[in-house]
N, C-alpha and C positions, 0 to 999 in steps of 0.2 A: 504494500500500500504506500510508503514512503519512497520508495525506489519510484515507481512510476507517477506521484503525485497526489494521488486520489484517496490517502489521510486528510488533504483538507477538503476533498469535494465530499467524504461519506462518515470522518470524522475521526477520532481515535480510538473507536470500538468496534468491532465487524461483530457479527453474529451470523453463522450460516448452521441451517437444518436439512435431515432430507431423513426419510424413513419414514414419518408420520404416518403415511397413508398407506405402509405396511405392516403397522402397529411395531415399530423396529425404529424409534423416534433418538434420532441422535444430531450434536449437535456441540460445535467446538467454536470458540469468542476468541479474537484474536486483541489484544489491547497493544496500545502504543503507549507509552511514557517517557518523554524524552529520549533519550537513548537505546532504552529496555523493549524486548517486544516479548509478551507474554502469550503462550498458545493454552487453551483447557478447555475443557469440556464434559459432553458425556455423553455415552456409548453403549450401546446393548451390543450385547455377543449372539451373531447370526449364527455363525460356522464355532465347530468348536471339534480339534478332532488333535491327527497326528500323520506325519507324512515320512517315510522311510526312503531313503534316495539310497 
């Protein structure tokens, strides 16, 4: 958001979701503070397994 500009056209908080209408509602806030950029969220577990290569 700072790199391309668009901190100051959307602000210094993002908020994006997607799952809702799978009942699978997840969703991660990006913040800016001066210097610092903060990522968290929250997340439901779709998959949950184990893979042997």
């Amino acid at each position: 958001m700072r790199a391309t500009g668009l901190d100051g056209e959307i602000g210094k908080t993002y908020t994006a979701r997607q799952g809702a209408a799978l009942g699978r509602d997840g969703r991660i806030e990006v913040k800016i503070e001066g210097e610092d950029v903060t990522i968290g969220g929250h997340a439901v577990t779709a998959v949950n397994g184990m893979i042997s290569i």
